[in-house]
PyMOL Python script that loads the backbone (N, CA, C, O; Angstrom):
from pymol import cmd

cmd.read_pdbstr("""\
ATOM      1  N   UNK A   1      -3.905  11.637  -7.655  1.00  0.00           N
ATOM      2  CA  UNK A   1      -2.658  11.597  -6.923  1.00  0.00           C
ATOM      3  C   UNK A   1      -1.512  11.953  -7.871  1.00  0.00           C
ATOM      4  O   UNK A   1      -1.534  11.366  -8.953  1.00  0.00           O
ATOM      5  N   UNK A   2      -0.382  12.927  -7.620  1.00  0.00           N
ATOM      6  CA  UNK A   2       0.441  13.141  -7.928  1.00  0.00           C
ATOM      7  C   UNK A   2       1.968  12.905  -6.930  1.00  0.00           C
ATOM      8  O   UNK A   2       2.339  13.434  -5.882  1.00  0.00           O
ATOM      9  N   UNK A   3       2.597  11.847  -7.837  1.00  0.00           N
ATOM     10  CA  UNK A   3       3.754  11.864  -7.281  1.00  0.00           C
ATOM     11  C   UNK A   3       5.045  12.344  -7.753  1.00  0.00           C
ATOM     12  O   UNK A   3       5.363  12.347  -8.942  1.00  0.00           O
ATOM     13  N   UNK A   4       5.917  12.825  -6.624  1.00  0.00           N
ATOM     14  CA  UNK A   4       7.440  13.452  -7.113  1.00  0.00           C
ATOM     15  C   UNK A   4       8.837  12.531  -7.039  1.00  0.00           C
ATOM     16  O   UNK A   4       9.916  13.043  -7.337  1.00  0.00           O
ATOM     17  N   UNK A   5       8.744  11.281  -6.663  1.00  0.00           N
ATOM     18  CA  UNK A   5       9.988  10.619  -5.988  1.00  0.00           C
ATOM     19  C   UNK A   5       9.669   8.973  -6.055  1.00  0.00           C
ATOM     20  O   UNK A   5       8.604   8.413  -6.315  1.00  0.00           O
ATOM     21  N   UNK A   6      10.717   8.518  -5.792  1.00  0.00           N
ATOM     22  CA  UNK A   6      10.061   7.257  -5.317  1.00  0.00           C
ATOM     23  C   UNK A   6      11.235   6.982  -4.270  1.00  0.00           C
ATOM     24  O   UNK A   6      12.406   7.297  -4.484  1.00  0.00           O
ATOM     25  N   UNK A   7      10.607   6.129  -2.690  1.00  0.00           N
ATOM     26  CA  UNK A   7      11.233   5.934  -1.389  1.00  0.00           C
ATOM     27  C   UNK A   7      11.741   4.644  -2.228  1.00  0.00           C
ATOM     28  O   UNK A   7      10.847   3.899  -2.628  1.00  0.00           O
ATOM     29  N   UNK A   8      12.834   4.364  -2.482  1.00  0.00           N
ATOM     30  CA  UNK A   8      13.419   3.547  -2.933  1.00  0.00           C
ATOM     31  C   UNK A   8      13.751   2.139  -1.704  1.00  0.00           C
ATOM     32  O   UNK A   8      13.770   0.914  -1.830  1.00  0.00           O
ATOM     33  N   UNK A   9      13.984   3.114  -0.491  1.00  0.00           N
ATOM     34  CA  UNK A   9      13.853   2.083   0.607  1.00  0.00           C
ATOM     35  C   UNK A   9      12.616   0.957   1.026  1.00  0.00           C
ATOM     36  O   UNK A   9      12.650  -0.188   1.477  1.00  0.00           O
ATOM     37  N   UNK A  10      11.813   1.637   0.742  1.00  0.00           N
ATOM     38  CA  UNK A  10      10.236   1.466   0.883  1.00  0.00           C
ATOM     39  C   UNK A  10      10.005   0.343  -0.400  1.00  0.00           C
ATOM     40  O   UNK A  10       8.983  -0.325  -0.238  1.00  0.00           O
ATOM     41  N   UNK A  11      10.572   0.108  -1.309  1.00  0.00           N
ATOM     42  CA  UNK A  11      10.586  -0.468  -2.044  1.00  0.00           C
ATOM     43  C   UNK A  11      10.679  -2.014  -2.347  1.00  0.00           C
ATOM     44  O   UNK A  11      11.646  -2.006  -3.109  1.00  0.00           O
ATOM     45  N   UNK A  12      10.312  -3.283  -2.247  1.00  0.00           N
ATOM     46  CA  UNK A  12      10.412  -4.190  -2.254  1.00  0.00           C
ATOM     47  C   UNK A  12       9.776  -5.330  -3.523  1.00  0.00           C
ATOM     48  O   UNK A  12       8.863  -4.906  -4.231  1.00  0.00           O
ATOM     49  N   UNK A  13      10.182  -6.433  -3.700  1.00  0.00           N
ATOM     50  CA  UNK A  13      10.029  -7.251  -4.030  1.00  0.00           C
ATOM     51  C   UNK A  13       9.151  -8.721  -3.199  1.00  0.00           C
ATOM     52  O   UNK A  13       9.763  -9.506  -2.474  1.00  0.00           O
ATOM     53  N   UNK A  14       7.740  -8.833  -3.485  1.00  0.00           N
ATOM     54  CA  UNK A  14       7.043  -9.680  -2.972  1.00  0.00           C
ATOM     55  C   UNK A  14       7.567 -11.072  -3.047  1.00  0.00           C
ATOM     56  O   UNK A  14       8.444 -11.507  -3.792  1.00  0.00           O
ATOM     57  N   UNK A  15       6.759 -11.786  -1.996  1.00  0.00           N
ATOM     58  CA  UNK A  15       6.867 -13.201  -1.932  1.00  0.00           C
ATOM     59  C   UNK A  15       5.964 -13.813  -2.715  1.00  0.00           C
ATOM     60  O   UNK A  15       5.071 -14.340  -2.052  1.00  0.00           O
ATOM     61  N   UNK A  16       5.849 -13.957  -4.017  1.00  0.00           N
ATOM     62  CA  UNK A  16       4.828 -14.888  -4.532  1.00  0.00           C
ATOM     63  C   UNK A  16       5.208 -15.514  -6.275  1.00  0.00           C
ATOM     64  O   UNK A  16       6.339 -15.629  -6.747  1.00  0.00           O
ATOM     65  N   UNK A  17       4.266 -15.748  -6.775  1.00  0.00           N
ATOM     66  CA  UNK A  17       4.650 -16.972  -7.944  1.00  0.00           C
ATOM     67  C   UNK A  17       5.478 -15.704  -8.937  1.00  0.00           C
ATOM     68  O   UNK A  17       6.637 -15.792  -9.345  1.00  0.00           O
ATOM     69  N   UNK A  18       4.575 -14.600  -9.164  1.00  0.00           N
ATOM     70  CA  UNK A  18       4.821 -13.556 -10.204  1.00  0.00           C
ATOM     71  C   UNK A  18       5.965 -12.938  -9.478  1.00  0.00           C
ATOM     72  O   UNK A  18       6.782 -12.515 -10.295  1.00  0.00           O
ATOM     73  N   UNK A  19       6.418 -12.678  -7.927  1.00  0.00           N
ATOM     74  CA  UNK A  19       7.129 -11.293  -7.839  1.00  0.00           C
ATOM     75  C   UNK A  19       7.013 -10.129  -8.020  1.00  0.00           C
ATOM     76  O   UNK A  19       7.842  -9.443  -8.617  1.00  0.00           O
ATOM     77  N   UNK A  20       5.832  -9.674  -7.470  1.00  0.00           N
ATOM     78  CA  UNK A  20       5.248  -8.337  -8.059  1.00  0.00           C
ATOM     79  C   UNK A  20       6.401  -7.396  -6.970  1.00  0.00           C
ATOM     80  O   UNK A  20       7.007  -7.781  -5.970  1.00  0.00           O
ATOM     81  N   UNK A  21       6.384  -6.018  -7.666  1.00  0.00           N
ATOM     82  CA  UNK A  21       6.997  -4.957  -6.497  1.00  0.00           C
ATOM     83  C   UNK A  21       6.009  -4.240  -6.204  1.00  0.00           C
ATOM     84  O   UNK A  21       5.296  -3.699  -7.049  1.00  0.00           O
ATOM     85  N   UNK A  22       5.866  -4.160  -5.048  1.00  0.00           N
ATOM     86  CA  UNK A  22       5.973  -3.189  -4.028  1.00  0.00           C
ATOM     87  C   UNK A  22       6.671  -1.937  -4.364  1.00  0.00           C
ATOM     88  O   UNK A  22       7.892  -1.857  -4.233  1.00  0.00           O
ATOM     89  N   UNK A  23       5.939  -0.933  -4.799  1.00  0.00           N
ATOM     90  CA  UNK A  23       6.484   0.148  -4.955  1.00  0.00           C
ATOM     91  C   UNK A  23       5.732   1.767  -4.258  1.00  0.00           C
ATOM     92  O   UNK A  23       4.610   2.272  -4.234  1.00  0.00           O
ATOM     93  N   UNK A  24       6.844   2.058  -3.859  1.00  0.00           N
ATOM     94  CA  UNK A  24       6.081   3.804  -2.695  1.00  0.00           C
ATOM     95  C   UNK A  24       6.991   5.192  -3.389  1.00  0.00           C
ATOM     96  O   UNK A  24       8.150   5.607  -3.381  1.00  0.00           O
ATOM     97  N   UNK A  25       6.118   5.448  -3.769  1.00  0.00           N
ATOM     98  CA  UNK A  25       5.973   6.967  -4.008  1.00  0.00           C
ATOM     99  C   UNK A  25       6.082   7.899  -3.339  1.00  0.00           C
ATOM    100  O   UNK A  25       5.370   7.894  -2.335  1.00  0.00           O
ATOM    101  N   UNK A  26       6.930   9.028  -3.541  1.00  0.00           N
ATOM    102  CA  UNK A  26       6.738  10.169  -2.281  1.00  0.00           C
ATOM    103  C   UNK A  26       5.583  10.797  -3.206  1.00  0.00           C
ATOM    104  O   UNK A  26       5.556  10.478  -4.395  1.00  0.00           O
ATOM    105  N   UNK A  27       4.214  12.069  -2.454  1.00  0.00           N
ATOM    106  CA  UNK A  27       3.357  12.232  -2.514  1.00  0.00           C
ATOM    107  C   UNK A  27       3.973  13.982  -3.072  1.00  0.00           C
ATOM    108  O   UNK A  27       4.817  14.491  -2.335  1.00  0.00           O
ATOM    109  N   UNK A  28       3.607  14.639  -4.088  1.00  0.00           N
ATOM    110  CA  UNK A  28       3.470  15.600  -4.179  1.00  0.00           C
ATOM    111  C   UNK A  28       3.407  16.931  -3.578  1.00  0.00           C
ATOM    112  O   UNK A  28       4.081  17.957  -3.664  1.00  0.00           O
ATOM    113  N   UNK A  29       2.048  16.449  -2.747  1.00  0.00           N
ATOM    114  CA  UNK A  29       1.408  17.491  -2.009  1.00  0.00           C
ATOM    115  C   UNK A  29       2.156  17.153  -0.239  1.00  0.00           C
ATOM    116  O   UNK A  29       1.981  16.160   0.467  1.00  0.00           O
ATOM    117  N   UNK A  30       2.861  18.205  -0.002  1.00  0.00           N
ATOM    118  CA  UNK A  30       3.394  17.651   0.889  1.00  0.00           C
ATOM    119  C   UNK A  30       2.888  16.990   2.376  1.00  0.00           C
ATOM    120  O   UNK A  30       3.459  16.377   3.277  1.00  0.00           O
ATOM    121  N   UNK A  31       1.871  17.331   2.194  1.00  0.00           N
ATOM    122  CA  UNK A  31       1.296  16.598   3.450  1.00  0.00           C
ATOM    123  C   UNK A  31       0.532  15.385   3.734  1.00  0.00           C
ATOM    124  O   UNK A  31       0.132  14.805   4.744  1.00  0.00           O
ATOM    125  N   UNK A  32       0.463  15.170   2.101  1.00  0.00           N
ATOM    126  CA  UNK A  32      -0.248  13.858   1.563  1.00  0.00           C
ATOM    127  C   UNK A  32       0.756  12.723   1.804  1.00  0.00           C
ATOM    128  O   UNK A  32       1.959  12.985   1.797  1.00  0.00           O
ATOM    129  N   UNK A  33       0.323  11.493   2.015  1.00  0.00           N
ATOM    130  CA  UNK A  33       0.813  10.314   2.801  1.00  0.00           C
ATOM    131  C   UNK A  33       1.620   9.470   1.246  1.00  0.00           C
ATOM    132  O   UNK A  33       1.083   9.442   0.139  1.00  0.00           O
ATOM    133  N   UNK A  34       2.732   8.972   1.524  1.00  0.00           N
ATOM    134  CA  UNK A  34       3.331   8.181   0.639  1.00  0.00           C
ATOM    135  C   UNK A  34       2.228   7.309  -0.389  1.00  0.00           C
ATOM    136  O   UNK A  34       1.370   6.624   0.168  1.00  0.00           O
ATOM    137  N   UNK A  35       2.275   7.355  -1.743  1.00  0.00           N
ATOM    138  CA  UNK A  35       1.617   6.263  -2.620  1.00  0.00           C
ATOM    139  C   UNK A  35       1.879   5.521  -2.848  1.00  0.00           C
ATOM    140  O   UNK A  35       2.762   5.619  -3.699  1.00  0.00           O
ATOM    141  N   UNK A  36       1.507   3.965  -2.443  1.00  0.00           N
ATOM    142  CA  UNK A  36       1.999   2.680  -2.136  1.00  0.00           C
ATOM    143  C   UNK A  36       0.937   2.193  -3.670  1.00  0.00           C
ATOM    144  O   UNK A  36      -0.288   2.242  -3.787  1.00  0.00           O
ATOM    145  N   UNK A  37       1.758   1.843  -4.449  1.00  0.00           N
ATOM    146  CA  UNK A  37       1.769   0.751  -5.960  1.00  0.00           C
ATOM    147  C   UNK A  37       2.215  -0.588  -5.822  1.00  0.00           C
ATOM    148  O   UNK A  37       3.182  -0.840  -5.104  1.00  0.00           O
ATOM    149  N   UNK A  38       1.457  -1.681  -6.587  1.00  0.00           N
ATOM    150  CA  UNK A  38       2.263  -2.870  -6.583  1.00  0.00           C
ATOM    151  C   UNK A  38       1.934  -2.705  -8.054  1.00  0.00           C
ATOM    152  O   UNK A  38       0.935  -2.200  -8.564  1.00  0.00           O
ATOM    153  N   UNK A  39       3.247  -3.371  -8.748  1.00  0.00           N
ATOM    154  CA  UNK A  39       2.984  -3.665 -10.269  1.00  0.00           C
ATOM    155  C   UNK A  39       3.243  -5.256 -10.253  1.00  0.00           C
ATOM    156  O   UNK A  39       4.171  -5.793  -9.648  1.00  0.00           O
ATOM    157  N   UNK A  40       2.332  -5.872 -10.969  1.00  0.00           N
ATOM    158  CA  UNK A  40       2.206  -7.288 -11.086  1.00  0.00           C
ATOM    159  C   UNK A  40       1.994  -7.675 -12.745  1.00  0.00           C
ATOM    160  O   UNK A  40       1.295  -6.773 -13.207  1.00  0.00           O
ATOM    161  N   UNK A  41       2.256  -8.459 -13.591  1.00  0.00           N
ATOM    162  CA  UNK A  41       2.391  -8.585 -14.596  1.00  0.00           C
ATOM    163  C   UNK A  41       1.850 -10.259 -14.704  1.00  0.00           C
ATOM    164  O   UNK A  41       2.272 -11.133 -13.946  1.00  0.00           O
ATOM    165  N   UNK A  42       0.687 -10.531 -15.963  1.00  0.00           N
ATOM    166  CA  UNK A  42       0.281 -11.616 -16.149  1.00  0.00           C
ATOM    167  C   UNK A  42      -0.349 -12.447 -14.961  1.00  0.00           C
ATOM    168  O   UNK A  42      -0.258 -13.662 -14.790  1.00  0.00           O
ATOM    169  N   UNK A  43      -1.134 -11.344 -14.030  1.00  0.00           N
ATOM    170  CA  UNK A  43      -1.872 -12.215 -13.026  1.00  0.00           C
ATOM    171  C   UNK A  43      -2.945 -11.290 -12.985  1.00  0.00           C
ATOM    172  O   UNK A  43      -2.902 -10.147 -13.441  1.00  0.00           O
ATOM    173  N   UNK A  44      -4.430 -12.116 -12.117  1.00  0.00           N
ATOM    174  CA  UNK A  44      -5.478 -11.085 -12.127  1.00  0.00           C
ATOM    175  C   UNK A  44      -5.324 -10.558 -10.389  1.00  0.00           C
ATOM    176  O   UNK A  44      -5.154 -11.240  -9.378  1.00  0.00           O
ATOM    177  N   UNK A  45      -5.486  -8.853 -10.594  1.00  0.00           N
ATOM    178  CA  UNK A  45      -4.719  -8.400  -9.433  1.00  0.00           C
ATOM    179  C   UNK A  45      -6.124  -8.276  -8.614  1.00  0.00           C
ATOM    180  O   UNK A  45      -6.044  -7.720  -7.518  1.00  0.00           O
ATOM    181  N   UNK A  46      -7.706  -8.850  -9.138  1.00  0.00           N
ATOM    182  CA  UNK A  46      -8.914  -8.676  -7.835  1.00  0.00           C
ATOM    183  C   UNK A  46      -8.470  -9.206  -6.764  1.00  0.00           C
ATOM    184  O   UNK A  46      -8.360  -8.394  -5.846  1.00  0.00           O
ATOM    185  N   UNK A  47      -8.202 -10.145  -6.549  1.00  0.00           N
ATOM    186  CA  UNK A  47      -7.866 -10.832  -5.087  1.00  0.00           C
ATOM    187  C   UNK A  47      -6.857  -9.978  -4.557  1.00  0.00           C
ATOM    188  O   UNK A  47      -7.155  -9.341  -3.547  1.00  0.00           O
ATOM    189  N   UNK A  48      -6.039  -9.880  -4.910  1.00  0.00           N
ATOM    190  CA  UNK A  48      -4.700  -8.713  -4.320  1.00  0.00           C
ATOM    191  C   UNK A  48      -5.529  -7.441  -3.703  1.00  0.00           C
ATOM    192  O   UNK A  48      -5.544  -7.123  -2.514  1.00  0.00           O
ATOM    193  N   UNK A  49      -6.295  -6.707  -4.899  1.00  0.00           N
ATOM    194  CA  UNK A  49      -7.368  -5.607  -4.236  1.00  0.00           C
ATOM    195  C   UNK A  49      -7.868  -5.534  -3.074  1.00  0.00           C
ATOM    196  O   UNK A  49      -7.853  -4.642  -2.226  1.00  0.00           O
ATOM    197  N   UNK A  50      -8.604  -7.219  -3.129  1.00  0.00           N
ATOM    198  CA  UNK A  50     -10.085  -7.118  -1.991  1.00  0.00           C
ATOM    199  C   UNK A  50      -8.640  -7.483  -0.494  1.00  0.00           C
ATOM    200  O   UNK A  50      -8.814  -7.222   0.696  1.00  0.00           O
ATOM    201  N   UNK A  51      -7.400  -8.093  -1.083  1.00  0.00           N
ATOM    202  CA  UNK A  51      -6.795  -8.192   0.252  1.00  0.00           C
ATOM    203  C   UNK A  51      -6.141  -7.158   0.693  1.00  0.00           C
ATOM    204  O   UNK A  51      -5.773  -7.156   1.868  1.00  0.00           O
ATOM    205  N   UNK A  52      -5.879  -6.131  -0.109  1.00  0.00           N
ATOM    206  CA  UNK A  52      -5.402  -4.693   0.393  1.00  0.00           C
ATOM    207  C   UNK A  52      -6.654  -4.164   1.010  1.00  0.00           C
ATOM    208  O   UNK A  52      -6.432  -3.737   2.143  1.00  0.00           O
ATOM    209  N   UNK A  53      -8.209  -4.025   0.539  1.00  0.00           N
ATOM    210  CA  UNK A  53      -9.115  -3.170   1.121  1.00  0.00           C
ATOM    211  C   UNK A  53      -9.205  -3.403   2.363  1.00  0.00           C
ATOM    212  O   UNK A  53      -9.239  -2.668   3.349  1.00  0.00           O
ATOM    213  N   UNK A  54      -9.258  -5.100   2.137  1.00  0.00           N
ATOM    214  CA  UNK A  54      -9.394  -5.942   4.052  1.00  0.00           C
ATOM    215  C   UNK A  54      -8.170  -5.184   4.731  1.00  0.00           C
ATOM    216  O   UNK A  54      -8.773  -4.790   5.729  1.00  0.00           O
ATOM    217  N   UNK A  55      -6.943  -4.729   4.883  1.00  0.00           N
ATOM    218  CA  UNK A  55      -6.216  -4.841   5.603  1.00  0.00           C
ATOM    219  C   UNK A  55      -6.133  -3.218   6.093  1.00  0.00           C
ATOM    220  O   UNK A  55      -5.472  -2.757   7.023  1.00  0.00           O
ATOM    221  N   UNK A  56      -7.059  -2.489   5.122  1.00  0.00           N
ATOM    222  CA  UNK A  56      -7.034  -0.896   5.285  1.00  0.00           C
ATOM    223  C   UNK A  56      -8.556  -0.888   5.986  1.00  0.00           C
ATOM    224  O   UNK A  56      -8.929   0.276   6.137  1.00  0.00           O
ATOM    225  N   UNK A  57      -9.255  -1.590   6.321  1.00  0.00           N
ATOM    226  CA  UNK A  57     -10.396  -1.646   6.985  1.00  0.00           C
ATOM    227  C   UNK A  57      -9.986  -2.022   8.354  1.00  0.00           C
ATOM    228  O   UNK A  57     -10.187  -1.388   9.390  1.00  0.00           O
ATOM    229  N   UNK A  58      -9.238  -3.417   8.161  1.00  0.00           N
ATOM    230  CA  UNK A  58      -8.944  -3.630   9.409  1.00  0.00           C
ATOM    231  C   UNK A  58      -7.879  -2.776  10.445  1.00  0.00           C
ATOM    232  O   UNK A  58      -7.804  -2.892  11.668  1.00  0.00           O
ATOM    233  N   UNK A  59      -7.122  -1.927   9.596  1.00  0.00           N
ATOM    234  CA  UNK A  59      -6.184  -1.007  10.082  1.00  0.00           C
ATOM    235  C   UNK A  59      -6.572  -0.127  10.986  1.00  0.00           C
ATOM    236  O   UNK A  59      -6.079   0.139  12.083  1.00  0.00           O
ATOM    237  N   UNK A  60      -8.104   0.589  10.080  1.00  0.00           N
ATOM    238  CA  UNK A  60      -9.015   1.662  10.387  1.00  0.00           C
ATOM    239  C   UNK A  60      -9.728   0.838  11.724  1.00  0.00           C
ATOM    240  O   UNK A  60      -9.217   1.218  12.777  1.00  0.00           O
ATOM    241  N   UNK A  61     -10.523   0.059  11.864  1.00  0.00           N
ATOM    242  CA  UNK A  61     -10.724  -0.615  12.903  1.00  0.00           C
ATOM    243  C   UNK A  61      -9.807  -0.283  14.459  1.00  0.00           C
ATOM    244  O   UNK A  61      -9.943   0.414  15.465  1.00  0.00           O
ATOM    245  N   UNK A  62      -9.109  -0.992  14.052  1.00  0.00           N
ATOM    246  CA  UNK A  62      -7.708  -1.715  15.559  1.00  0.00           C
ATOM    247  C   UNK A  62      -7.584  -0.096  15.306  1.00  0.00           C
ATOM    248  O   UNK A  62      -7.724   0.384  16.431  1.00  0.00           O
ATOM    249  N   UNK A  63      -7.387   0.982  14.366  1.00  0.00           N
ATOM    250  CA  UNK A  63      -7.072   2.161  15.266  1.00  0.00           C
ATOM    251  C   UNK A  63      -8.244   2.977  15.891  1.00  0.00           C
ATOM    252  O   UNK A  63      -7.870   3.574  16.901  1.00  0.00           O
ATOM    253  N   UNK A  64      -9.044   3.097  15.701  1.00  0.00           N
ATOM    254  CA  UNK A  64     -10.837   3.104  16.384  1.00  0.00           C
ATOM    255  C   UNK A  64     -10.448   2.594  17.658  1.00  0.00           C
ATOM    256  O   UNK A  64     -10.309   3.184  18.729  1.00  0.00           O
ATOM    257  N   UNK A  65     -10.250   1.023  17.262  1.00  0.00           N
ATOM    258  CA  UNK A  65     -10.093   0.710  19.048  1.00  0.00           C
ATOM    259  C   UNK A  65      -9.678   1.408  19.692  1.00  0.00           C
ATOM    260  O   UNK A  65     -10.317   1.974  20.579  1.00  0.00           O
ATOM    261  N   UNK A  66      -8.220   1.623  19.394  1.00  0.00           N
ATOM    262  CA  UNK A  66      -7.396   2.225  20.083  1.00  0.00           C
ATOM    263  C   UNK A  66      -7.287   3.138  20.623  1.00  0.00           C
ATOM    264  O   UNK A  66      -6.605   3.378  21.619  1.00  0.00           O
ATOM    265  N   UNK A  67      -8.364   4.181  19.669  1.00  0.00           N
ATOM    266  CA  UNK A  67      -8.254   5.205  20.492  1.00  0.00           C
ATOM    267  C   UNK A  67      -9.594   5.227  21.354  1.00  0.00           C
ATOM    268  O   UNK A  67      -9.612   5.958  22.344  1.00  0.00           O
ATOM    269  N   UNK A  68     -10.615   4.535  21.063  1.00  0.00           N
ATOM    270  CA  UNK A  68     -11.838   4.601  22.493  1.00  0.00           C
ATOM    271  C   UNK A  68     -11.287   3.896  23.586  1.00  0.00           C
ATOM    272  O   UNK A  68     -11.885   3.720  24.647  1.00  0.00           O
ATOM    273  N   UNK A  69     -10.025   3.449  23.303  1.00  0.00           N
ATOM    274  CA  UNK A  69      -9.580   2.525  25.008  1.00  0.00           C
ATOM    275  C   UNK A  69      -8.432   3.525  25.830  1.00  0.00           C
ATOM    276  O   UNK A  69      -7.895   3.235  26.899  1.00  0.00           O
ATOM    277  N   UNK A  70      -8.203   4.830  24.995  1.00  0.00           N
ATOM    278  CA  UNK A  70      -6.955   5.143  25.670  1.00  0.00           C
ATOM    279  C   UNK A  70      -7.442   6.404  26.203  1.00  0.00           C
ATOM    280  O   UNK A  70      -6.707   7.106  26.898  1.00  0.00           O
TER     281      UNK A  70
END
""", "prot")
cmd.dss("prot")
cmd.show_as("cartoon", "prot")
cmd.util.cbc("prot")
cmd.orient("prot")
């Protein structure tokens, strides 16, 4: 992945002990989808991982549904 920008809007500051950001990238290639980073400092980021994979599985899912119901 190559990025050119960063959506500064898109940008946030988490709710948790560390405060990690939330950070989005505009994507290079222009048709390629924004690159969403969190930088976290002095924590172990596996759990953060396996809860991003869950939520891009479950994303992929509910939109599956969605579209065999419509």
């Amino acid at each position: 992945m190559v990025a050119n920008g960063i959506l500064v809007e898109k940008c946030r500051s988490m709710d948790s002990a560390k405060a990690p950001l939330w950070i989005v990238f505009t994507n290079a290639d222009p048709l390629g989808q924004p690159i969403n980073v969190i930088f976290k400092c002095g924590d172990d980021l596996r759990q953060d991982l396996l809860t991003l994979q869950m939520l891009g599985i479950m994303d992929e899912v509910l939109e599956h549904t969605h579209m065999t119901h419509t």
